[in-house]
TORBA-120802 format. One record per residue (C-alpha): residue number from 1; z, x, y; residue in three letters. Coordinates in Angstrom, 1 decimal. Each point is the difference from the previous one (the first is absolute). Example, Ala and Ser with C-alpha at 12.3 -4.5 7.8 and 13.67 -1.06 7.14 Angstrom:
REM residues 2
<zaza lumba="1" zz="7.8" xx="12.3" yy="-4.5" vexvex="Ala"/>
<zaza lumba="2" zz="-0.7" xx="1.4" yy="3.4" vexvex="Ser"/>
//
This chain:
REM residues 107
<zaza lumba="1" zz="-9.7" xx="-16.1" yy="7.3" vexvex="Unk"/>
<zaza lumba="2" zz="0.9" xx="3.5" yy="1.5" vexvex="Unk"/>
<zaza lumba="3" zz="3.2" xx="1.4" yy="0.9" vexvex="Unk"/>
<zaza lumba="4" zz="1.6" xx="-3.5" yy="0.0" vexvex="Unk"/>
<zaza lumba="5" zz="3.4" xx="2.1" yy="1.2" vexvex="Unk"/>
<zaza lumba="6" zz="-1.8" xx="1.1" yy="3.1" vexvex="Unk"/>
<zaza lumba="7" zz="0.3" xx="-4.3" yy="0.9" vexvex="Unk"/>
<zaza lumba="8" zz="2.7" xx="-0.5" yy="2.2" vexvex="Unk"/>
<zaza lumba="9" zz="3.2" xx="-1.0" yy="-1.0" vexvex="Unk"/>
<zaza lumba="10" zz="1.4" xx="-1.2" yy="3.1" vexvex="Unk"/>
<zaza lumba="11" zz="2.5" xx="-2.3" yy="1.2" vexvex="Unk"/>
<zaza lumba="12" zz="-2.5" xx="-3.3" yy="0.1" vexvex="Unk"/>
<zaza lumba="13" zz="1.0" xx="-2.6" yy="-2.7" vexvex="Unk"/>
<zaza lumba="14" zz="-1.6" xx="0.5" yy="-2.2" vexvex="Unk"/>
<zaza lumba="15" zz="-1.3" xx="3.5" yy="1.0" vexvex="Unk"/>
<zaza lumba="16" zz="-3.7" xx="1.0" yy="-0.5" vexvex="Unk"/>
<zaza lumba="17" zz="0.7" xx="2.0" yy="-2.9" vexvex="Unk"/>
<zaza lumba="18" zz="2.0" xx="-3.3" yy="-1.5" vexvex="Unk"/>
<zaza lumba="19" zz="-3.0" xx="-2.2" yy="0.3" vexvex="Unk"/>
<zaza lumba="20" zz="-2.4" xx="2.5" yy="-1.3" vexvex="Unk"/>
<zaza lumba="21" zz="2.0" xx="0.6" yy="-3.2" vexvex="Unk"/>
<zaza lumba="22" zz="0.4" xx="-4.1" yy="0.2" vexvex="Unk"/>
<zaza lumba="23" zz="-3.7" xx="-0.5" yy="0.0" vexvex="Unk"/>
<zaza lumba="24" zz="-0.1" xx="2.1" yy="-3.3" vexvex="Unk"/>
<zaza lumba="25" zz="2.2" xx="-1.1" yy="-1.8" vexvex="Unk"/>
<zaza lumba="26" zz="-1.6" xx="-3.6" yy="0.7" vexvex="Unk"/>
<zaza lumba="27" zz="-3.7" xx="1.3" yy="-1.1" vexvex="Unk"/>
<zaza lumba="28" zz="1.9" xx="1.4" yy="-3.2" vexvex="Unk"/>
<zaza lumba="29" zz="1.5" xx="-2.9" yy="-1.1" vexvex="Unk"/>
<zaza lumba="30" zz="-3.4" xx="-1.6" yy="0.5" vexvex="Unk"/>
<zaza lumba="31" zz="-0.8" xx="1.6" yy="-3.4" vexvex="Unk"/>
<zaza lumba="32" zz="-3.4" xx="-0.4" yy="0.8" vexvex="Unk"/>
<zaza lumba="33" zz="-1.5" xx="1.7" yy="-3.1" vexvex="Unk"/>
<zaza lumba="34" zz="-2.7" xx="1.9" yy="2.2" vexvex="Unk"/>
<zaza lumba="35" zz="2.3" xx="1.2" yy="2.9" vexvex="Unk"/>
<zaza lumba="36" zz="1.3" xx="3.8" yy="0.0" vexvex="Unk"/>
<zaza lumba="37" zz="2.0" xx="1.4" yy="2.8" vexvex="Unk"/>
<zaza lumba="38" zz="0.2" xx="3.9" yy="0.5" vexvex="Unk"/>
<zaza lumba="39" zz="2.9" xx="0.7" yy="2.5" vexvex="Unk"/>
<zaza lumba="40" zz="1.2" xx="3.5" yy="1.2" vexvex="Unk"/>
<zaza lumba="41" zz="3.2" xx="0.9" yy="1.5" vexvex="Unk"/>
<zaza lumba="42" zz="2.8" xx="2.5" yy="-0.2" vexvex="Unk"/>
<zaza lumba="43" zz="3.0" xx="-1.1" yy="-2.3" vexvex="Unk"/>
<zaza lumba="44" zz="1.9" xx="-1.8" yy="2.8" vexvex="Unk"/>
<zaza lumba="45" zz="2.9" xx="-2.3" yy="-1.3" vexvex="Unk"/>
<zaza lumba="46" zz="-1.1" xx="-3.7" yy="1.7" vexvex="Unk"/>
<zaza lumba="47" zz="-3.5" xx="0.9" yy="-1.3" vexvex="Unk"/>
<zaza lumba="48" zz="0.7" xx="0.9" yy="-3.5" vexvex="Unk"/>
<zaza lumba="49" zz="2.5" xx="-3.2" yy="-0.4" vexvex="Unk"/>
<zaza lumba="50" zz="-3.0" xx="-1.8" yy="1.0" vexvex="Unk"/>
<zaza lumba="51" zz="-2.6" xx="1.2" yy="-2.1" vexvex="Unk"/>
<zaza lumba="52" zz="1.6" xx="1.6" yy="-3.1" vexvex="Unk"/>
<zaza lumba="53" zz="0.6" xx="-3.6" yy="-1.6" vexvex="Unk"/>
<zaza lumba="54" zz="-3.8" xx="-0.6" yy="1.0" vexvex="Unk"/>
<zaza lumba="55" zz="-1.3" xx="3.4" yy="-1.2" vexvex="Unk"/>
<zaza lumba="56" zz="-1.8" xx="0.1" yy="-3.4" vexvex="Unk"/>
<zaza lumba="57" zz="-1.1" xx="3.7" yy="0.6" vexvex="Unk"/>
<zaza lumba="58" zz="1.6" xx="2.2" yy="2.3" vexvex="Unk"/>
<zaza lumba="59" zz="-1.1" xx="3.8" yy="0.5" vexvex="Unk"/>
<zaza lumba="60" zz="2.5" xx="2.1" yy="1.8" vexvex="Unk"/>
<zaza lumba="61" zz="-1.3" xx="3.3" yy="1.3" vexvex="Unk"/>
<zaza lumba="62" zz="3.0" xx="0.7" yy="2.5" vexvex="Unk"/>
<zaza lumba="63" zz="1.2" xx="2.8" yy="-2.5" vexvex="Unk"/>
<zaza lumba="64" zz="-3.0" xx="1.3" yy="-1.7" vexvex="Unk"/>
<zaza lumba="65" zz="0.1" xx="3.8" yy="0.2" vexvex="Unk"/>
<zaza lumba="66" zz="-4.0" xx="-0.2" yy="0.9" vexvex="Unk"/>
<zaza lumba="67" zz="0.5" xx="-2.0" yy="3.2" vexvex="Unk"/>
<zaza lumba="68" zz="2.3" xx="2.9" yy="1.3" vexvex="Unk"/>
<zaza lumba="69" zz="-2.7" xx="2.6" yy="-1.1" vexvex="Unk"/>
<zaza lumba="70" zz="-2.4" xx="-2.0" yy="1.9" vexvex="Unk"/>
<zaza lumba="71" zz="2.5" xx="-0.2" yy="3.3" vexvex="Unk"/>
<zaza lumba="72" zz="0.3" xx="4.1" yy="-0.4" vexvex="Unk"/>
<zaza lumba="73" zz="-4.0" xx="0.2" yy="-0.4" vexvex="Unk"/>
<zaza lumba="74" zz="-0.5" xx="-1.9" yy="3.2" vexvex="Unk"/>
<zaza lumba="75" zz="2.7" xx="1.6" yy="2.3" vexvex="Unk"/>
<zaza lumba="76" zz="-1.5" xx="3.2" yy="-1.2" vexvex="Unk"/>
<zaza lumba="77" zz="-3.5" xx="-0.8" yy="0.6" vexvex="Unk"/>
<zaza lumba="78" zz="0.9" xx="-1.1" yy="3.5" vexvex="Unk"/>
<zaza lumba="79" zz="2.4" xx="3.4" yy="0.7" vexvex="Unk"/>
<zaza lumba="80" zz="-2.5" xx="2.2" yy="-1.2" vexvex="Unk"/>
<zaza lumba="81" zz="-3.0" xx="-1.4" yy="2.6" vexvex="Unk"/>
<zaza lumba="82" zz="2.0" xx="-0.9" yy="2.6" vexvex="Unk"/>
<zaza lumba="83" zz="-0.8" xx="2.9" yy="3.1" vexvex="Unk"/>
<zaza lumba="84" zz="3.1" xx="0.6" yy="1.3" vexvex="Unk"/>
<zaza lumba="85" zz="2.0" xx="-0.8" yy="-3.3" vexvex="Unk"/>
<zaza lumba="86" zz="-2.6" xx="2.8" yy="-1.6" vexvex="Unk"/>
<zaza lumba="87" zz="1.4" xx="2.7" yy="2.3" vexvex="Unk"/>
<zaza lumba="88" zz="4.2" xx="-0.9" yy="-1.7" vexvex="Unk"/>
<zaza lumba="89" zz="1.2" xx="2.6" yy="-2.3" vexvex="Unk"/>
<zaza lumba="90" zz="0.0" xx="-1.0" yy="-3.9" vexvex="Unk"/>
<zaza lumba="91" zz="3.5" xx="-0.4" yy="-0.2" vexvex="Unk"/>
<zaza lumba="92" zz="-0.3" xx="-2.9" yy="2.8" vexvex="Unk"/>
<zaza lumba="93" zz="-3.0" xx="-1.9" yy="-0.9" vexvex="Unk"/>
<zaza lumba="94" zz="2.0" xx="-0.1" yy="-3.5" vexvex="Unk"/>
<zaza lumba="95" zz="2.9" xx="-1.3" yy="1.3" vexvex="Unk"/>
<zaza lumba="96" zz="-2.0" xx="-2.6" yy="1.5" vexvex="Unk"/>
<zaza lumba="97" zz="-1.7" xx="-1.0" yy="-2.8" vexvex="Unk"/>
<zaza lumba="98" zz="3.2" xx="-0.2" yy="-2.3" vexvex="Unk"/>
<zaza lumba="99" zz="1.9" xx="-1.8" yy="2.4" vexvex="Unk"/>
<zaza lumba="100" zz="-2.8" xx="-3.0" yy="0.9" vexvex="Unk"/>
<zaza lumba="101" zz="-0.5" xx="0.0" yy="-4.1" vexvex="Unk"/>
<zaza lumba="102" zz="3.7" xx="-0.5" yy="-0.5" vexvex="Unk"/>
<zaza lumba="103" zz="0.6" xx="-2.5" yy="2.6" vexvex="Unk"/>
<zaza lumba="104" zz="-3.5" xx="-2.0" yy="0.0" vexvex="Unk"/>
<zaza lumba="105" zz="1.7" xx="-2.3" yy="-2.4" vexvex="Unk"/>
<zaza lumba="106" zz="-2.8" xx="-0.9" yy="-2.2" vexvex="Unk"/>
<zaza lumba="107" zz="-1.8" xx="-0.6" yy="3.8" vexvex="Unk"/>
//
């Protein structure tokens, strides 16, 4: 599952984000010796009371130093070929990319 925090969490009862984490927590406690779930999400609180009792390997890469590196590579990449952006003085097409870097938010 992908971005399970992108689910909505509206006002239904149970929302859709409620019956998803629901449905797998029910396959885990299947224990079904050949099942394996991958999920991604961001490190929101609802999710991670859900599945951090359920996890048995979790890999957080919300502060890895590399992601950022990554974000500043692609904001770059997409300043430098842009036509109009390519015409901006240094100093701006910087700013840009620091700023969008800072606040991507591991995004």
């Amino acid at each position: 599952m992908d971005a399970l925090n992108e689910c909505p969490d509206t006002s239904g009862i149970p929302s859709h984000r409620e019956r998803v984490l629901q449905l797998v927590k029910e396959l885990v406690d299947l224990r079904h010796p050949n099942l394996h779930i991958c999920v991604t999400s961001r490190p929101e609180i609802d999710i991670l009371d859900v599945l951090g009792p359920l996890t048995s390997f979790r890999v957080s890469l919300h502060d890895e130093s590399w992601q950022r590196q990554d974000i500043v590579d692609y904001v770059k990449s997409v300043v430098d070929s842009d036509s109009i952006m390519k015409r901006w003085k240094t100093e701006d097409k910087d700013l840009v990319v620091e700023t969008l870097s800072e606040r991507a938010d591991g995004m």
